[in-house]
PDB file of N, H, CA, C and O in Angstrom:
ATOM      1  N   UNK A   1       0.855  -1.166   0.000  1.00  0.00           N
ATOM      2  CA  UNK A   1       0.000   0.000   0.000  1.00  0.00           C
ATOM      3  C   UNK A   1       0.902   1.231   0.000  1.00  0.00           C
ATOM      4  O   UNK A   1       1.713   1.268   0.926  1.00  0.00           O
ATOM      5  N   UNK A   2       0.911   2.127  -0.765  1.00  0.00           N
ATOM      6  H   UNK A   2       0.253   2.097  -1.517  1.00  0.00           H
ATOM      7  CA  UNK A   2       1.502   3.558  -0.679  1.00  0.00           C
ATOM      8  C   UNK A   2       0.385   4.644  -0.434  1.00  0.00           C
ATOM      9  O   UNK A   2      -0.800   4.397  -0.657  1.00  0.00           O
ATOM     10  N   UNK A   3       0.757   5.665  -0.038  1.00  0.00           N
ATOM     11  H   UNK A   3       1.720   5.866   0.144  1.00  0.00           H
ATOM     12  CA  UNK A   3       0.425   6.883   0.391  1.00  0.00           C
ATOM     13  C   UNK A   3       0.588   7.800  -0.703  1.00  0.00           C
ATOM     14  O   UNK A   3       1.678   8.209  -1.103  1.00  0.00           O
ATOM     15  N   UNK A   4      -0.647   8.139  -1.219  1.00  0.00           N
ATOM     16  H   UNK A   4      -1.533   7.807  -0.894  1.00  0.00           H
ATOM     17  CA  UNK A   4      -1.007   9.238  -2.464  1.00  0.00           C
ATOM     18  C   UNK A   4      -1.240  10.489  -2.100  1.00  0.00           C
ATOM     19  O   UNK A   4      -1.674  10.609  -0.954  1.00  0.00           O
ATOM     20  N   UNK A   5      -1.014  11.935  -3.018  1.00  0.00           N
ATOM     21  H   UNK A   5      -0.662  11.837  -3.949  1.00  0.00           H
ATOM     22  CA  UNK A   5      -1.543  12.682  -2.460  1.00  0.00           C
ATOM     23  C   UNK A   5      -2.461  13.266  -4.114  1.00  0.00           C
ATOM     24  O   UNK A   5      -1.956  13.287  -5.236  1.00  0.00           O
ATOM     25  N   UNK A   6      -4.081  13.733  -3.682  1.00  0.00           N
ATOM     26  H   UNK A   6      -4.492  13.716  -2.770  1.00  0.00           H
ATOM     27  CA  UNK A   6      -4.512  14.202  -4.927  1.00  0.00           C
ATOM     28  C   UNK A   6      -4.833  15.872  -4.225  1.00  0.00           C
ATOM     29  O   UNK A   6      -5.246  16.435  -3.211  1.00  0.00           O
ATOM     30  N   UNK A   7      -4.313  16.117  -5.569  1.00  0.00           N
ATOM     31  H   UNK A   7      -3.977  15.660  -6.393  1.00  0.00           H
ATOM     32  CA  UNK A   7      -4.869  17.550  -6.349  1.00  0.00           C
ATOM     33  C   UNK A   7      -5.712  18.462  -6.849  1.00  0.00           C
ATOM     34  O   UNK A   7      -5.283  18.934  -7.902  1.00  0.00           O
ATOM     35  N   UNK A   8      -6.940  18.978  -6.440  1.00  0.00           N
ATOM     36  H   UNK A   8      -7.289  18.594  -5.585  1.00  0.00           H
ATOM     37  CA  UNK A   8      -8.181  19.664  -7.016  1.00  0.00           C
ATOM     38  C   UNK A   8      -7.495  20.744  -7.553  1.00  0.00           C
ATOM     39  O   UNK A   8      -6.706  21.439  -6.912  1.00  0.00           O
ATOM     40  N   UNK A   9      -7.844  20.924  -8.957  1.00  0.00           N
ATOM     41  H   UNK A   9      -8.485  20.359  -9.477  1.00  0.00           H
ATOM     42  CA  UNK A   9      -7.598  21.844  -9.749  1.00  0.00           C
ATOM     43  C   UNK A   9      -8.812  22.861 -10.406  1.00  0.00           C
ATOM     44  O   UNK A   9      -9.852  22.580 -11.002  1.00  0.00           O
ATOM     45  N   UNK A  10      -8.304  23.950 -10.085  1.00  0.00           N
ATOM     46  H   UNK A  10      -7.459  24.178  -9.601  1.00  0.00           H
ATOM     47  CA  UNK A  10      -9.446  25.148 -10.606  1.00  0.00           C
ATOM     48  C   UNK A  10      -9.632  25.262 -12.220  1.00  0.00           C
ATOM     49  O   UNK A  10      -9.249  24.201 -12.711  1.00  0.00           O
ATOM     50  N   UNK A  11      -9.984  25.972 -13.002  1.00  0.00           N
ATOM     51  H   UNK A  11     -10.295  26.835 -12.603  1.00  0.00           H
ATOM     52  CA  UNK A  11      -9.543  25.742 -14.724  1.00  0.00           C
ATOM     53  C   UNK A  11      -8.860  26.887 -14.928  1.00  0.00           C
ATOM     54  O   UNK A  11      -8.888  27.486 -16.003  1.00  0.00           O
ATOM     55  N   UNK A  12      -7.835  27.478 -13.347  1.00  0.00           N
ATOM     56  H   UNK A  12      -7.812  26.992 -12.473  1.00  0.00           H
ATOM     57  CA  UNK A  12      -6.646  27.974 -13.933  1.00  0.00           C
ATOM     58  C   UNK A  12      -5.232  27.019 -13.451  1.00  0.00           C
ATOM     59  O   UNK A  12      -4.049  27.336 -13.324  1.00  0.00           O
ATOM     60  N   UNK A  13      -5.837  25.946 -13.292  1.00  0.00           N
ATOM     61  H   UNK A  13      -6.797  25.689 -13.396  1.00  0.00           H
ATOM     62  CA  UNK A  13      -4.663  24.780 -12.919  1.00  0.00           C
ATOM     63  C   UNK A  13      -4.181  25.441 -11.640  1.00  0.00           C
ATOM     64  O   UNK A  13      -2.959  25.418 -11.790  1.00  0.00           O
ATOM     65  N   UNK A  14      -4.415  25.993 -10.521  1.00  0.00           N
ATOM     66  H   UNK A  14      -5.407  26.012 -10.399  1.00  0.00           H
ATOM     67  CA  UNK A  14      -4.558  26.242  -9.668  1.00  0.00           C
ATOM     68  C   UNK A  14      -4.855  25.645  -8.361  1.00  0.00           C
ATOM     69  O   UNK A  14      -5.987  25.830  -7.915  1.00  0.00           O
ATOM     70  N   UNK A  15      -3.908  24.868  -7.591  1.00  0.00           N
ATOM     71  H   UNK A  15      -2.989  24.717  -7.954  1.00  0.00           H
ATOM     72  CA  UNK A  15      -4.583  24.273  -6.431  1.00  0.00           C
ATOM     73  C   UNK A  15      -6.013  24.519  -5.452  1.00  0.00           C
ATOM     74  O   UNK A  15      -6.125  25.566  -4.815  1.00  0.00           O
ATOM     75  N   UNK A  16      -6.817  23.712  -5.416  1.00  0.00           N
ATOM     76  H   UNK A  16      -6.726  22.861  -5.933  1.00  0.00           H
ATOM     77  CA  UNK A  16      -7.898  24.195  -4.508  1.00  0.00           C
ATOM     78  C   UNK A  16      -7.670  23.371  -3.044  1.00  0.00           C
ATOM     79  O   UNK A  16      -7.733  23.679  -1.853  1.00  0.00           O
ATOM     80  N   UNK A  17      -7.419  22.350  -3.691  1.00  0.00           N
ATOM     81  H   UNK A  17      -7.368  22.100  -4.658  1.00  0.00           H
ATOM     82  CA  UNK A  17      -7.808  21.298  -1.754  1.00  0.00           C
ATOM     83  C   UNK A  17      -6.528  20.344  -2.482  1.00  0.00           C
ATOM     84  O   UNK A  17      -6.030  20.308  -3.607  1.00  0.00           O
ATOM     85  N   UNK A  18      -6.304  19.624  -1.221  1.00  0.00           N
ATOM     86  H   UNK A  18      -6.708  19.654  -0.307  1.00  0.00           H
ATOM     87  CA  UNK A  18      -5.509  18.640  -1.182  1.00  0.00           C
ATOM     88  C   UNK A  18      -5.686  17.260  -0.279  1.00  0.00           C
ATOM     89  O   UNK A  18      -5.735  17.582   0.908  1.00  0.00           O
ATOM     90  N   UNK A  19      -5.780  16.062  -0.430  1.00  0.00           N
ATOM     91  H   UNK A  19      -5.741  15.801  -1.395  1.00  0.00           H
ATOM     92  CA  UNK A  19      -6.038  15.600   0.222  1.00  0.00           C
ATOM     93  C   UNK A  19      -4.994  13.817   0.090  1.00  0.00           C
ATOM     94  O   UNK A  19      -4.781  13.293  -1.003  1.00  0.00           O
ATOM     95  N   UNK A  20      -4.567  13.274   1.281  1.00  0.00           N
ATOM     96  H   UNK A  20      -4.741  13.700   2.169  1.00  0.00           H
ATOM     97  CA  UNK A  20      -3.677  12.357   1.622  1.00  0.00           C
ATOM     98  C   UNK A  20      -4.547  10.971   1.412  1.00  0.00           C
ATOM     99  O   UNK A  20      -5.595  10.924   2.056  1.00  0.00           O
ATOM    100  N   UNK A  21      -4.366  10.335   0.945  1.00  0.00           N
ATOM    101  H   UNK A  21      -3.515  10.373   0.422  1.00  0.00           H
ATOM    102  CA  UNK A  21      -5.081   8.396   0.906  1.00  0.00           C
ATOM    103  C   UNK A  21      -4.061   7.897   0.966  1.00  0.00           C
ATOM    104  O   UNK A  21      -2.929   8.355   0.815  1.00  0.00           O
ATOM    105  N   UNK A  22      -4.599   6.430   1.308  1.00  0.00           N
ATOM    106  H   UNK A  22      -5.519   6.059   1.432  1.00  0.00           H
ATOM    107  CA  UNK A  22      -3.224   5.011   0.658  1.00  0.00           C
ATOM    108  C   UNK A  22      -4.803   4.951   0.086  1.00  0.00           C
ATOM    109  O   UNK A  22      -5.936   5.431   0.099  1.00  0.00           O
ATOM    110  N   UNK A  23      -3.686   3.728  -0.535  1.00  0.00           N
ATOM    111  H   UNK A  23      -2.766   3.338  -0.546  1.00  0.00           H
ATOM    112  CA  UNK A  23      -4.266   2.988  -2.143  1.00  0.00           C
ATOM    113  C   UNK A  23      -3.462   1.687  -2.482  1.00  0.00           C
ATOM    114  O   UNK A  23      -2.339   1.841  -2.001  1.00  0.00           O
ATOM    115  N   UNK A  24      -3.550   0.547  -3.066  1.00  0.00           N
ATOM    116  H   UNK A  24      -4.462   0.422  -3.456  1.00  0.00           H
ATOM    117  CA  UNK A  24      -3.027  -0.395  -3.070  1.00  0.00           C
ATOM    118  C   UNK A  24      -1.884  -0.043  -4.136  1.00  0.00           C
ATOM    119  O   UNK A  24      -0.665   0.010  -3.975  1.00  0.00           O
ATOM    120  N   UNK A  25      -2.707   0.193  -5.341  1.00  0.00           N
ATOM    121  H   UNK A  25      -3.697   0.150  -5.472  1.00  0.00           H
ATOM    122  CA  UNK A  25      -2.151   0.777  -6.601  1.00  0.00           C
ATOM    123  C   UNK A  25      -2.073   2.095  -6.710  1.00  0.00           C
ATOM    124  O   UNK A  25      -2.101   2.886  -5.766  1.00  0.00           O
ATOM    125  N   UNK A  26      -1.938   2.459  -8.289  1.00  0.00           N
ATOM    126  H   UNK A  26      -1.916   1.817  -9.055  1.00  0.00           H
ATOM    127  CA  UNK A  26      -1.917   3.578  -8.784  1.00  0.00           C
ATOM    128  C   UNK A  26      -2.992   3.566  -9.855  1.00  0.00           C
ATOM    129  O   UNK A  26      -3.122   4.530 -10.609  1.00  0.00           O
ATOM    130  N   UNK A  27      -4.083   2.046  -9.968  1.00  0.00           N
ATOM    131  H   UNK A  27      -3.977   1.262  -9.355  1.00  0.00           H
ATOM    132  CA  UNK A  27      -5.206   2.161 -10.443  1.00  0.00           C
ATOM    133  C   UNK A  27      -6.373   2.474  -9.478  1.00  0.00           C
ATOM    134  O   UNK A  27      -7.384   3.136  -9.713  1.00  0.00           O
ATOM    135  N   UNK A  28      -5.975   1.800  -8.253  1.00  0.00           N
ATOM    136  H   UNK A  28      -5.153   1.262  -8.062  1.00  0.00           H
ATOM    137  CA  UNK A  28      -7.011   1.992  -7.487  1.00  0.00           C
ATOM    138  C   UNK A  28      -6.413   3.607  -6.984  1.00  0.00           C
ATOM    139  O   UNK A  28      -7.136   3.684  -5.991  1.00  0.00           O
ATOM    140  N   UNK A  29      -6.002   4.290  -6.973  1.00  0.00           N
ATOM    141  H   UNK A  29      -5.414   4.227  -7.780  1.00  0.00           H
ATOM    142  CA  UNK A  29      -6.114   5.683  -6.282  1.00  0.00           C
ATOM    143  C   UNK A  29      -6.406   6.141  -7.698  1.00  0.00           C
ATOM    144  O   UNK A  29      -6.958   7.076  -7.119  1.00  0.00           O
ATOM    145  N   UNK A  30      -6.573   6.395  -8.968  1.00  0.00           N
ATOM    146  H   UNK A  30      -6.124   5.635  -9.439  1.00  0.00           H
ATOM    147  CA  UNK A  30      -7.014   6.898 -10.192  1.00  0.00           C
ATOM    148  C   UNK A  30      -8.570   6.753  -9.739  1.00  0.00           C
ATOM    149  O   UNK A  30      -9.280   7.741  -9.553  1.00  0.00           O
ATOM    150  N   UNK A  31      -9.056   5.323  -9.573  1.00  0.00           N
ATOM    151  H   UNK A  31      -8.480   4.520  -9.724  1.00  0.00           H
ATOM    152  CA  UNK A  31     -10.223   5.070  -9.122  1.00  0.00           C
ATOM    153  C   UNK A  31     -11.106   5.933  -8.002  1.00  0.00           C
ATOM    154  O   UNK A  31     -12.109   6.555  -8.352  1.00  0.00           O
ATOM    155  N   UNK A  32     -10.722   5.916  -6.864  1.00  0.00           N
ATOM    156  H   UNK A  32      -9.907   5.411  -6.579  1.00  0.00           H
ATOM    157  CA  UNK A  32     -10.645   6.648  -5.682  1.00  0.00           C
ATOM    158  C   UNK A  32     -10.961   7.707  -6.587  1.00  0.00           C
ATOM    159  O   UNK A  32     -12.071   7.540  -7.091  1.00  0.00           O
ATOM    160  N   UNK A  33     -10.182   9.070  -7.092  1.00  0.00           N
ATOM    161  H   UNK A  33      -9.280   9.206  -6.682  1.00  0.00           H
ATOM    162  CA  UNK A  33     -10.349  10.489  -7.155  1.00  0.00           C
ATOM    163  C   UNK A  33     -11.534  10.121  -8.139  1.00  0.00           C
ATOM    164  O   UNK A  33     -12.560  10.680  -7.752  1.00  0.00           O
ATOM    165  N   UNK A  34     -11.728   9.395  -9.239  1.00  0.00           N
ATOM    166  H   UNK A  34     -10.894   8.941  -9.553  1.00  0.00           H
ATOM    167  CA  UNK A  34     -12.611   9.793 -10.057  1.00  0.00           C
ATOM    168  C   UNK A  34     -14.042   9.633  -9.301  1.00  0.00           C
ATOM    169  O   UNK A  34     -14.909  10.506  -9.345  1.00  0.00           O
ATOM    170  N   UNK A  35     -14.168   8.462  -8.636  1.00  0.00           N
ATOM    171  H   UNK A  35     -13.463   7.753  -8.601  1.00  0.00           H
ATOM    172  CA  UNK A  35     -15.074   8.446  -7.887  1.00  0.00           C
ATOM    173  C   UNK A  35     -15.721   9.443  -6.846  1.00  0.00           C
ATOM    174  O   UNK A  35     -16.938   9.459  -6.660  1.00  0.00           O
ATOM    175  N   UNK A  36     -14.883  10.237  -6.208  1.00  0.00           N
ATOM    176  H   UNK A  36     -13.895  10.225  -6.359  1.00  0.00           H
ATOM    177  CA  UNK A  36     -14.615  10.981  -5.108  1.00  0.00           C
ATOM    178  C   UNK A  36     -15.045  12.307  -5.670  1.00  0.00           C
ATOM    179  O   UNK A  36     -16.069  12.882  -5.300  1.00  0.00           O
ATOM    180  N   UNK A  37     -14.062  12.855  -6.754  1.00  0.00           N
ATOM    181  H   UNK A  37     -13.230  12.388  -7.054  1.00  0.00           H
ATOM    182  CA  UNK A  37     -13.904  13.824  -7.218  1.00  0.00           C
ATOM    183  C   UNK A  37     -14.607  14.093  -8.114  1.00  0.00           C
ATOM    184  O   UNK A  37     -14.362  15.298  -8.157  1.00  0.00           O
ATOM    185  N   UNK A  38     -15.635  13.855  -9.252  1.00  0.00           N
ATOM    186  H   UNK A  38     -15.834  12.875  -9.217  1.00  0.00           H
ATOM    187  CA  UNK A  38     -15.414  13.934 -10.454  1.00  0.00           C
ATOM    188  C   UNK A  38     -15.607  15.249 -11.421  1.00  0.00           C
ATOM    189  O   UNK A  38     -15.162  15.393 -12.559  1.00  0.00           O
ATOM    190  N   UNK A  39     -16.467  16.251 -10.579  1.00  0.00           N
ATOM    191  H   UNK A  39     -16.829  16.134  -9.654  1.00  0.00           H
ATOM    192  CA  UNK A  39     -16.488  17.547 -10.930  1.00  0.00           C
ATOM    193  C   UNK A  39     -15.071  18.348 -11.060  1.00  0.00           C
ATOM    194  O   UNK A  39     -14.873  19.471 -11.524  1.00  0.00           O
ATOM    195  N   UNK A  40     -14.145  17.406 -10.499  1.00  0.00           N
ATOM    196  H   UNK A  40     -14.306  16.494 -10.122  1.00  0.00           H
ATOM    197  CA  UNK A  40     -13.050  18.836 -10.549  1.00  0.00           C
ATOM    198  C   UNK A  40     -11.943  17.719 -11.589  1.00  0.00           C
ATOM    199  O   UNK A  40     -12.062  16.526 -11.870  1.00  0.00           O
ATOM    200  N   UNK A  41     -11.071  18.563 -11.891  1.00  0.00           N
ATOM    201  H   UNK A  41     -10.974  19.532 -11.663  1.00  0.00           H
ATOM    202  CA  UNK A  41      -9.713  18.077 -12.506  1.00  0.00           C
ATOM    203  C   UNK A  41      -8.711  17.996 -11.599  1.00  0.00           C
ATOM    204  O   UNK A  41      -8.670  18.877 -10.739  1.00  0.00           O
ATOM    205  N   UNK A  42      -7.971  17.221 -11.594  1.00  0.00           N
ATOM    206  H   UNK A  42      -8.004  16.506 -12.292  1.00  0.00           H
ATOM    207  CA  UNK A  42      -7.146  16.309 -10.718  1.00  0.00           C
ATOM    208  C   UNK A  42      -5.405  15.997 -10.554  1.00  0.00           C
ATOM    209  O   UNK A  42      -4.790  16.053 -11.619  1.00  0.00           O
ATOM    210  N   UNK A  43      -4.920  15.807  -9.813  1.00  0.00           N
ATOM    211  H   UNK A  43      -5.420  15.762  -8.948  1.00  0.00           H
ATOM    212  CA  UNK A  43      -3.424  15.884 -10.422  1.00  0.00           C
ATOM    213  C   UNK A  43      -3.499  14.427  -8.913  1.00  0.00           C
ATOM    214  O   UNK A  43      -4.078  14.510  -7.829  1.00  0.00           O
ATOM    215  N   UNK A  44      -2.844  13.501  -9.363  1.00  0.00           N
ATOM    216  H   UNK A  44      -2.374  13.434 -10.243  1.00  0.00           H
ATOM    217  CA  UNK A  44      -2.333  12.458  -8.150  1.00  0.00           C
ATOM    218  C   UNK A  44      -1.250  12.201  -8.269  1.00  0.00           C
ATOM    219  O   UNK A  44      -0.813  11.873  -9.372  1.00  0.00           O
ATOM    220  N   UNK A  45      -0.443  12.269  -7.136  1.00  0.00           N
ATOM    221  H   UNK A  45      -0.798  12.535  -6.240  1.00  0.00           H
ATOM    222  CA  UNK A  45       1.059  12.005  -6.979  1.00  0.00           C
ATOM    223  C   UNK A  45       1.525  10.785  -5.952  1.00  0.00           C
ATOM    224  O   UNK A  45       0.740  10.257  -5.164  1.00  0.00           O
ATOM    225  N   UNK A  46       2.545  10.519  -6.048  1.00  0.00           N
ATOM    226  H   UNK A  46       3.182  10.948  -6.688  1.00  0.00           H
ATOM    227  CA  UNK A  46       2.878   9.410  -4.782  1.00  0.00           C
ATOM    228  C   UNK A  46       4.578   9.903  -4.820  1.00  0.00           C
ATOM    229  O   UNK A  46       5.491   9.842  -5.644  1.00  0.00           O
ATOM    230  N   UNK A  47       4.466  10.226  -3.941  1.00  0.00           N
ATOM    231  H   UNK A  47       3.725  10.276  -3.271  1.00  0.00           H
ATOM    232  CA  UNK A  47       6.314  10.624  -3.632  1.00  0.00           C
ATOM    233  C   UNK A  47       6.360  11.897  -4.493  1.00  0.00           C
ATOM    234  O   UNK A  47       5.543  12.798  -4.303  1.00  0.00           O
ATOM    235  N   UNK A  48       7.152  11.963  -5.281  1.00  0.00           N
ATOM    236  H   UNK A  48       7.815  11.231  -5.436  1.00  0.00           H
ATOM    237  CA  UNK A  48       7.659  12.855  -5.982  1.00  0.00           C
ATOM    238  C   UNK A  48       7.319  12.530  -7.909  1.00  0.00           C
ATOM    239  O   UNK A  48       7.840  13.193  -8.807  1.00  0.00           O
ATOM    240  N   UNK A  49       6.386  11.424  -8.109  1.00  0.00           N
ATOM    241  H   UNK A  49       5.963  10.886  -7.381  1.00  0.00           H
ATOM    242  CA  UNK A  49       5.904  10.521  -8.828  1.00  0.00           C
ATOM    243  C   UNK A  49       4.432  11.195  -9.434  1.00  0.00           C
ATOM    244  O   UNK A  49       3.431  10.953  -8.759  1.00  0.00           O
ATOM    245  N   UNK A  50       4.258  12.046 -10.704  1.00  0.00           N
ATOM    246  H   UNK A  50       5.072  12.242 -11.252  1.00  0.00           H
ATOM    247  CA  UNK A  50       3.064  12.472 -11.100  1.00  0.00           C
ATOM    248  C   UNK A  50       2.498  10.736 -11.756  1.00  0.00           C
ATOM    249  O   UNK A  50       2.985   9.971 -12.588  1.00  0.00           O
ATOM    250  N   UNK A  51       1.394  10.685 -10.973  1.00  0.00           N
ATOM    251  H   UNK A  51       0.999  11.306 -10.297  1.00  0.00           H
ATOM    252  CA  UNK A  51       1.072   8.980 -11.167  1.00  0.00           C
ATOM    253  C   UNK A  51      -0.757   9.779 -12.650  1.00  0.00           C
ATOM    254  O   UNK A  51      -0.922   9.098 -13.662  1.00  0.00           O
ATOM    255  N   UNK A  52      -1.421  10.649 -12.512  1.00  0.00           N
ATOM    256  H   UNK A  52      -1.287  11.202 -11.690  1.00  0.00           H
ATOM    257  CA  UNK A  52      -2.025  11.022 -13.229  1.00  0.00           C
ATOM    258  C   UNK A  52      -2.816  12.572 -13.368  1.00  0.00           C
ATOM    259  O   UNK A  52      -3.186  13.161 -12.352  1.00  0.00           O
ATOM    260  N   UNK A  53      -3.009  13.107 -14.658  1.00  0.00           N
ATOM    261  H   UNK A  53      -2.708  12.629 -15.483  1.00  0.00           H
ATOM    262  CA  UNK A  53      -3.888  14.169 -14.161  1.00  0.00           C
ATOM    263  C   UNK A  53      -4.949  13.800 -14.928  1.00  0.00           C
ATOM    264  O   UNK A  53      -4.894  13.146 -15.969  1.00  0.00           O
ATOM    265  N   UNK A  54      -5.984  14.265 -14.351  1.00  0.00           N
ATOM    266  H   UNK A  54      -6.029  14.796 -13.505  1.00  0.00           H
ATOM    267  CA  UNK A  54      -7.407  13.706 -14.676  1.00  0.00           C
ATOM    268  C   UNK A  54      -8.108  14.848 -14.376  1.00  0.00           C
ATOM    269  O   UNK A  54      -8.132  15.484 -13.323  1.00  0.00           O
ATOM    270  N   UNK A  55      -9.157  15.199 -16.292  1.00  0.00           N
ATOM    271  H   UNK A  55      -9.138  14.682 -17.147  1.00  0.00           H
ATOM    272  CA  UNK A  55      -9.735  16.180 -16.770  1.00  0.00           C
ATOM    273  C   UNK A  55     -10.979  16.185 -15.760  1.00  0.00           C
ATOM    274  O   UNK A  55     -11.115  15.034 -15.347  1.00  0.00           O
ATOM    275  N   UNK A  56     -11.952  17.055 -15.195  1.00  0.00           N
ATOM    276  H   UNK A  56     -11.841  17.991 -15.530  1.00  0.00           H
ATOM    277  CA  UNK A  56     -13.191  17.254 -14.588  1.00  0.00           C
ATOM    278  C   UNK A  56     -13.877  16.229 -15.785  1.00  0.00           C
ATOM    279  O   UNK A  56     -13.531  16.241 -16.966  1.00  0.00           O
ATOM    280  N   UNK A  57     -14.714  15.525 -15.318  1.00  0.00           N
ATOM    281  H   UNK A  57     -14.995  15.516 -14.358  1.00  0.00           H
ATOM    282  CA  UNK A  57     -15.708  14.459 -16.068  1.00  0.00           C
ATOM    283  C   UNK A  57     -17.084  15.883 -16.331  1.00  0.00           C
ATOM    284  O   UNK A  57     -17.590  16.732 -15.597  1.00  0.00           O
ATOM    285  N   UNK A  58     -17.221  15.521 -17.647  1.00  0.00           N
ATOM    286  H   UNK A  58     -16.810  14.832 -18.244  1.00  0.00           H
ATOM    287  CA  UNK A  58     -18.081  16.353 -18.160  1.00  0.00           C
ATOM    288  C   UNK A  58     -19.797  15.831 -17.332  1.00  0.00           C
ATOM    289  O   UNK A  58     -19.937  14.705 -16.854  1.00  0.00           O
ATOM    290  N   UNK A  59     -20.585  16.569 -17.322  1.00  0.00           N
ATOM    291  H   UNK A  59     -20.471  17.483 -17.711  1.00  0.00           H
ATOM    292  CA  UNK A  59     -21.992  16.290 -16.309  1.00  0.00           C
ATOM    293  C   UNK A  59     -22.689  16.544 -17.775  1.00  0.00           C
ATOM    294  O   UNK A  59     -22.203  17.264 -18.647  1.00  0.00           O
ATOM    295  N   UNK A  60     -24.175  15.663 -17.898  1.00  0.00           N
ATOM    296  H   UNK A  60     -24.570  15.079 -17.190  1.00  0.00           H
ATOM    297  CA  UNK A  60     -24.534  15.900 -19.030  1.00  0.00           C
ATOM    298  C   UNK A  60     -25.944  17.248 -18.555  1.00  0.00           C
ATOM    299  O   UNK A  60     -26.606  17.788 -19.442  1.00  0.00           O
TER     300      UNK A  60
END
């Protein structure tokens, strides 16, 4: 298990919140934010490791 940290991003790529998980993977914490998050755009890291950034999911 590692210790992730994700990223809420404004749409000036701008930090909003930050927040600490473990996660087994680096699929399951992708999982985690989209689930969690999905209105905002995303940046997840582990160490010093950009593991993904992930666009705000469009709402229909």
């Amino acid at each position: 298990m590692a210790t992730y940290q994700l990223f809420c991003l404004d749409q000036s790529n701008h930090i909003t919140a930050r927040y600490d998980f473990d996660a087994d993977d680096d699929g399951a914490a992708i999982a985690f934010a989209k689930s969690r998050f999905p209105e905002s755009a995303c940046e997840i890291w582990e160490l010093g490791r950009r593991v993904a950034l992930l666009p705000a999911q469009q709402t229909a």
